[in-house]
N, C-alpha and C positions, 0 to 999 in steps of 0.2 A: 594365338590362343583361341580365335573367335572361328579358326576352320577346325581345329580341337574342339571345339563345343558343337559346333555344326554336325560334323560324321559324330558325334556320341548322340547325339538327337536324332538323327538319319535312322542311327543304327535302332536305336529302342522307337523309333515309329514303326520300321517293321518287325523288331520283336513282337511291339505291344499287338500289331495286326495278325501275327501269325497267333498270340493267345489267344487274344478275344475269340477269331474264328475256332480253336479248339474248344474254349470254355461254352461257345454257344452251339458246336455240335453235345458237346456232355449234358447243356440245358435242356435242348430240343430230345435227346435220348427219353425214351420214355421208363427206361430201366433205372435212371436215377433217382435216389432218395429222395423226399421237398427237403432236406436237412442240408445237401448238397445242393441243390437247385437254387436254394436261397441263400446259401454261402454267395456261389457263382455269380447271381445278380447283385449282390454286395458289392462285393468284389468289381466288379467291371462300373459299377455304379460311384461308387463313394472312396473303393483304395487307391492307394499311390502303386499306379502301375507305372514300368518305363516311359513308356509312352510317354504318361503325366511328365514329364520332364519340359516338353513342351511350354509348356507355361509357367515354368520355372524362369527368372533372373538367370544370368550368368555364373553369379556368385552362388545360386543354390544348386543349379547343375552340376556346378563343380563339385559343391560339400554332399548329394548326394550322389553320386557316379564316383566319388573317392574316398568317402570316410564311411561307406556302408552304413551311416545311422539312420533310421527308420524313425519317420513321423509324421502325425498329424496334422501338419499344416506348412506352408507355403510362409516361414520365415517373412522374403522378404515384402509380404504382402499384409502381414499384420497391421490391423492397426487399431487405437485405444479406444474402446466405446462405452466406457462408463467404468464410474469407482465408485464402490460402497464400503457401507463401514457397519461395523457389530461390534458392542461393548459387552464383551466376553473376560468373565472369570477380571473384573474392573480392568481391562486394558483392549486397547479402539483397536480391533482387527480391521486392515483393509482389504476389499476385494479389485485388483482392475482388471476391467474384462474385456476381451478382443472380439473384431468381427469372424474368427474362424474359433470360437469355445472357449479355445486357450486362455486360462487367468492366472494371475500371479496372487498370492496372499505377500503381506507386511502388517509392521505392527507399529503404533507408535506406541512412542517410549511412556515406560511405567510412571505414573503422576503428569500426564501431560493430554491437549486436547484434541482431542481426535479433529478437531476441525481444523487444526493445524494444516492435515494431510487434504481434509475435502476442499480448503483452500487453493490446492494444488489441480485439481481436478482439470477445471478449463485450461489449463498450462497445457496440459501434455493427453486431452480429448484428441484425435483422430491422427496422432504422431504414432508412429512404429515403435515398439517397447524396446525391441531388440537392441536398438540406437540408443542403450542405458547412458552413456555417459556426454551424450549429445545433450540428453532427457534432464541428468544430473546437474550441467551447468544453466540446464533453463530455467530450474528452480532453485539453486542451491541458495542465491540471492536470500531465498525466504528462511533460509536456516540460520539458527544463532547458539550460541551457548547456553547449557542446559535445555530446560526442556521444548524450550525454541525449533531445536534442530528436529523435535519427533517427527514431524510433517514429513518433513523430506526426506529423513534414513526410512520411514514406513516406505513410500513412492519406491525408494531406490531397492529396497531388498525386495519389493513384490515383481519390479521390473525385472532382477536377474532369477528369481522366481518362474515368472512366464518366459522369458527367455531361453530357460533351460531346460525349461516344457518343450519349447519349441523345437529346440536342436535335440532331444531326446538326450542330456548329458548333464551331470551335476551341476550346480554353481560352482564348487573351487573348479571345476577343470577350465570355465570361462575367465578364471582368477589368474588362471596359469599355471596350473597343478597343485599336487598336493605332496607335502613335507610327509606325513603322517595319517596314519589309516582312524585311531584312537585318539583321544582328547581328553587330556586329564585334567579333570574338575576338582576347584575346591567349594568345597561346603561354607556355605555363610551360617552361621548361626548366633543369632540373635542373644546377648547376656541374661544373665538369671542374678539376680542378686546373691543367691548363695553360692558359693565356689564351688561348693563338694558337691552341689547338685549339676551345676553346671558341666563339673568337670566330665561327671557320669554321663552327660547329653553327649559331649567331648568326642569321650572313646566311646559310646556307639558305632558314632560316626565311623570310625577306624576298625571297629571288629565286627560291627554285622552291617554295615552300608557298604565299606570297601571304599573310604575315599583317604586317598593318600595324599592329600594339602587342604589345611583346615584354616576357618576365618573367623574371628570374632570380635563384638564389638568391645571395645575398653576405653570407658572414657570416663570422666566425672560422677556420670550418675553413679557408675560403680562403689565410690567416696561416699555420694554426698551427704548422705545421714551419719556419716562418721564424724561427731565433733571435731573442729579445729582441722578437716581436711585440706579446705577449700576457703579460698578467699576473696571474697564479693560477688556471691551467689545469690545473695535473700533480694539484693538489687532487680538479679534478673529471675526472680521464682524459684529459686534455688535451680538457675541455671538449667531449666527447662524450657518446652515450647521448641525446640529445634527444628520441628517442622510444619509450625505454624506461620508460613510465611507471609499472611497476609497480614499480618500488623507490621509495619515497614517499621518500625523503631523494637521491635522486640528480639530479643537474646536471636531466635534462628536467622533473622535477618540482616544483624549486624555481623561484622566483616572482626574476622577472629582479633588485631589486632586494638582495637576501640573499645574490648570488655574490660579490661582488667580484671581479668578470672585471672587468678594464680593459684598454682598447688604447694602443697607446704609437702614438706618432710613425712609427717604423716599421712597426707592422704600418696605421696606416692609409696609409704609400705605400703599400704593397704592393696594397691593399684599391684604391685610387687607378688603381694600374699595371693592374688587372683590369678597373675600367670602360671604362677610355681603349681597354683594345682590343678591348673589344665596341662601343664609341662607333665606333671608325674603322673598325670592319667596315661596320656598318650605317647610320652617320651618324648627323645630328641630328632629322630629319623623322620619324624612328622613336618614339614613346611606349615608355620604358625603365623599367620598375618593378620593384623592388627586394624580397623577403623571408630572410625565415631568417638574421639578423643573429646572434644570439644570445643568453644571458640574462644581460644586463649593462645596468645603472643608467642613469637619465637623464642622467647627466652623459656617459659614454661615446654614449649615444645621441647630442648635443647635437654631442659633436665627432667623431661618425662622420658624422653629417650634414650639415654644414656642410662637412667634407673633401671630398663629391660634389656640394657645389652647382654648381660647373663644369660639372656634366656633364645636368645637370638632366632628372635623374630623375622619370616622370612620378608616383613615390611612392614612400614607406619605409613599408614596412607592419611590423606589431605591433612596434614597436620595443620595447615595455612592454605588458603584460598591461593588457585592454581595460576591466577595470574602474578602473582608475587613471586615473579622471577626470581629477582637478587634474592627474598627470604629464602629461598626453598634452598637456593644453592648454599645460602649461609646453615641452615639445618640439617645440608646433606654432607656438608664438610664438617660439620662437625661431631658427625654421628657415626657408627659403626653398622649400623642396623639401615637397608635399606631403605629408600624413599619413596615415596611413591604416589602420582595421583593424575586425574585426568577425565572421569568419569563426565563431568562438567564440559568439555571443550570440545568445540565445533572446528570441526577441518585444521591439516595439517596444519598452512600457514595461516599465520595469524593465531593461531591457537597450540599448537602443538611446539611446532619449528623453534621458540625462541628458550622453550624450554631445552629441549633438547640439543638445538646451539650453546647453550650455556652449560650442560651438561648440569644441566640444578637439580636434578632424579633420578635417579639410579632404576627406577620401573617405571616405566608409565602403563597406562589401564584407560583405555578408551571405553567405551561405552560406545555398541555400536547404535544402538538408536538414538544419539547424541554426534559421534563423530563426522557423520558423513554417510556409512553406509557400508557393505561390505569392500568395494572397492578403496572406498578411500581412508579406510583403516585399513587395508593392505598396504597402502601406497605410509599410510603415518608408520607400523611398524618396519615396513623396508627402510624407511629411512632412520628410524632408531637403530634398526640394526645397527648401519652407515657410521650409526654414532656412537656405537657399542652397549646399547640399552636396551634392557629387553622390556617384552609387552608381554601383560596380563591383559582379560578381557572381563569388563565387569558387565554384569547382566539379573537383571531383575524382573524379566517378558514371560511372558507366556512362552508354550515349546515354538512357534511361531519365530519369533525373536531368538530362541534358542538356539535354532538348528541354522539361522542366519549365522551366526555367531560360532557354530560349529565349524561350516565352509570356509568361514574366512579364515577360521586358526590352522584348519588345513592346509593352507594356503599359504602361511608365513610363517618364516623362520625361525622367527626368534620370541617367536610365544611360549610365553610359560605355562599358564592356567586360565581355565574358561569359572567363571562364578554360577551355582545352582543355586540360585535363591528361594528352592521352594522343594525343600530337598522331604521337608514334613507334610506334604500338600497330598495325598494320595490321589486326589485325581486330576491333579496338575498336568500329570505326562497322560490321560486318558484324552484331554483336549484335541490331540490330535493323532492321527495313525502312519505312522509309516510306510511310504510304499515302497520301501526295498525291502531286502530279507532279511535286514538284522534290526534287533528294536534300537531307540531310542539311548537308553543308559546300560551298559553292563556295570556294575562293583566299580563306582569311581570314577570312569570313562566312559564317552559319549562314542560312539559310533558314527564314523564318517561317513556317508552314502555312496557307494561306490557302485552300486547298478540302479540307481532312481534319479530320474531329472529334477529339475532347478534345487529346490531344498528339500528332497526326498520326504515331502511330509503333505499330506491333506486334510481338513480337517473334520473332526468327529463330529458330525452333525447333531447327532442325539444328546453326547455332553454338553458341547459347545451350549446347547438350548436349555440347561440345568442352569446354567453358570450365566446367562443373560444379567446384564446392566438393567435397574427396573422400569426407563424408558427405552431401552435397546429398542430394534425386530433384530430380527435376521438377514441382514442385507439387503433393508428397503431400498427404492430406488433414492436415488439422492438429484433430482433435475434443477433443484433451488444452485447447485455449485457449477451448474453447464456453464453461463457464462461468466465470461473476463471480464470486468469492470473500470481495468486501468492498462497504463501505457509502463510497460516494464522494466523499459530500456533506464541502464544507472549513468548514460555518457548523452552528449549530445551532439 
């Protein structure tokens, strides 16, 4: 292989000599344009001529002398020289940037601290980006469950990000290709206390958005002003505060089986009455998926669920808290209506795997700024497949996070639906631009990047700067997170 590499190096040293000499009689011509003259000294100056092979690795000789891909920089030369961060449109944009321009963007995850990720910074200063999953195990250490894990899915999507800068080629292709060119989104959309208004929000959705699998919340609050729905609510505020998690003893904080919330008879018509008329908004052909139930016991779970089988919902998601294995499997055997959850769990095993070993959910739903990362939500759906489970993708990011989330469903098989949580947002998708030739969302579906490197997206400097956090900048320097402060190793 190494006298293969040799005569192709041979050969383009005297290519490149036989150009240079042509391009610097066409300089020295005194009939050429300065439009041309200044190309030419570009060119011989700052492009990747054959020649330039030279100082290419082995491994990059090869991928450029065989895959014809055209870029900007020296792969195996990269290396990490600083990570900022911009609190845009409330969610912590990372920037990490290399000694050849090349940067990656990531995001951490929605409701979580950006310094999660600047955490991470001295980790992986003056290491190769390219070497993501080298990168990945040297900080994954610092990810957790929920929004623990944001630090490090931001780190890991910006790495296959610049990466895929680098090698001029999308992220799914670095995933290992792509299933699907399109990515069909469903709609979140948030409850309205009135049904018939709601329902109208509904079919919008369906006749002038164009999204073909819809999502809403149904849970208690739905009830709860309805006399005698609900039972021991006034305990918890009438079973509000859900995302007030800073008082550790309050209703969001406690663990769904410890409330004894129950629903009666009447509040599940009630709960009944709200499906049926977003069912005859939109019909049956529509995939209808269900969250935000409340925190209330597997036995209320059991006959909340069974009251919607009529309506068949294409899933009840975290009905009980996703580490309750055995419950989940008792909920899911005893229901007709899909299961579903996972938005909460960090990396396959230990998080994923025992569900899925148990076959206790019939969909799981990662969260890729939670799980891992685009890799290792590839790696959690292949192996659901394995188990005969499919995966939805839940996501609540900026188009940042989005278009992470795009590549990797491109990527696996056995994805169902990617989640638009900002479907009313109009300058949500203006955040950032596009750099292939098709935008962002057609009617329902996401568009896969199929001629733009890493996450085919950059971002819109001008909105971006509307939408600023009120202590933001714009990706000040951050030298307080240079250095390491501790000894990493978990063995001795």
């Amino acid at each position: 292989m190494k006298k293969i590499i040799e005569k192709i190096r041979e050969q383009n040293r005297q290519m490149e000599k036989a150009e240079a000499a042509t391009g610097q009689v066409e300089i020295n011509n005194p009939a050429t344009d300065n439009s041309r003259r200044s190309f030419l000294k570009k060119t011989a100056m700052g492009g990747i001529a054959l020649g330039g092979l030279m100082s290419f690795s082995i491994e990059d000789t090869i991928a450029q002398t065989t895959s014809g891909v055209s870029r900007a920089s020296s792969p195996s030369e990269l290396k990490i020289t600083d990570m900022r961060i911009a609190m845009i449109a409330n969610k912590p944009i990372i920037r990490i940037d290399t000694n050849q321009g090349v940067y990656g963007l990531g995001e951490v995850r929605d409701g979580a601290d950006g310094r999660y990720a600047l955490f991470l910074k001295s980790r992986i200063l003056g290491l190769n980006p390219c070497n993501v999953e080298m990168l990945f195990k040297i900080i994954r250490q610092y990810g957790y469950h929920g929004r623990q894990g944001g630090g490090v899915c931001a780190v890991e999507m910006a790495l296959w990000d610049l990466c895929g800068k680098a090698y001029n080629i999308p992220a799914w292709q670095l995933l290992g290709g792509r299933y699907r060119d399109k990515i069909r989104l469903y709609a979140d959309t948030p409850g309205a206390r009135d049904p018939k208004a709601f329902a109208v929000t509904m079919k919008k959705r369906v006749d002038e958005q164009g999204f073909t699998w819809l999502k809403m919340d149904l849970g208690i609050h739905v009830v709860a002003n309805i006399p005698d729905a609900l039972v021991n609510t006034k305990f918890w505020d009438g079973a509000t505060g859900q995302y007030d998690l800073r008082d550790y003893m309050g209703y969001g904080s406690t663990l769904h089986p410890f409330t004894q919330v129950q629903i009666t008879d009447k509040g599940l018509a009630g709960l009944a009455e709200y499906v049926e008329s977003v069912r005859n908004a939109v019909g049956y052909e529509i995939p209808l998926c269900a969250d935000h139930f409340g925190h209330f016991d597997i036995n209320n779970s059991i006959r909340f669920g069974k009251a919607m089988e009529k309506y068949r919902l294409a899933w009840v998601e975290d009905m009980v808290p996703w580490f309750y294995t055995d419950q989940w499997k008792t909920v899911s055997d005893a229901l007709e209506t899909p299961t579903c959850t996972g938005e909460d769990i960090y990396m396959l095993k230990g998080g994923f795997k025992p569900l899925l070993d148990a076959r206790a959910v019939d969909i799981i739903q990662p969260d890729l700024g939670t799980s891992g990362g685009l890799l290792e939500t590839k790696r959690i759906g292949d192996y659901a497949e394995e188990c005969g489970v499919a995966m939805a993708l839940h996501m609540a990011g900026s188009p940042v996070c989005f278009m992470a989330n795009v590549h990797c469903a491109a990527a696996t098989q056995n994805f169902l639906a990617l989640e638009h949580h900002s479907v009313d947002t109009p300058w949500w998708i203006n955040l950032v631009k596009m750099t292939g030739s098709k935008p962002m969302i057609e009617k329902g579906f996401a568009n896969v990047p199929l001629d733009s490197p890493g996450l085919g997206i950059e971002l819109n400097e001008e909105e971006c700067k509307k939408h600023l956090g009120r202590d933001s900048g714009y990706f000040e320097p951050t030298p307080e997170w240079d250095q390491k402060r501790s000894h990493d190793r978990l063995w001795s």
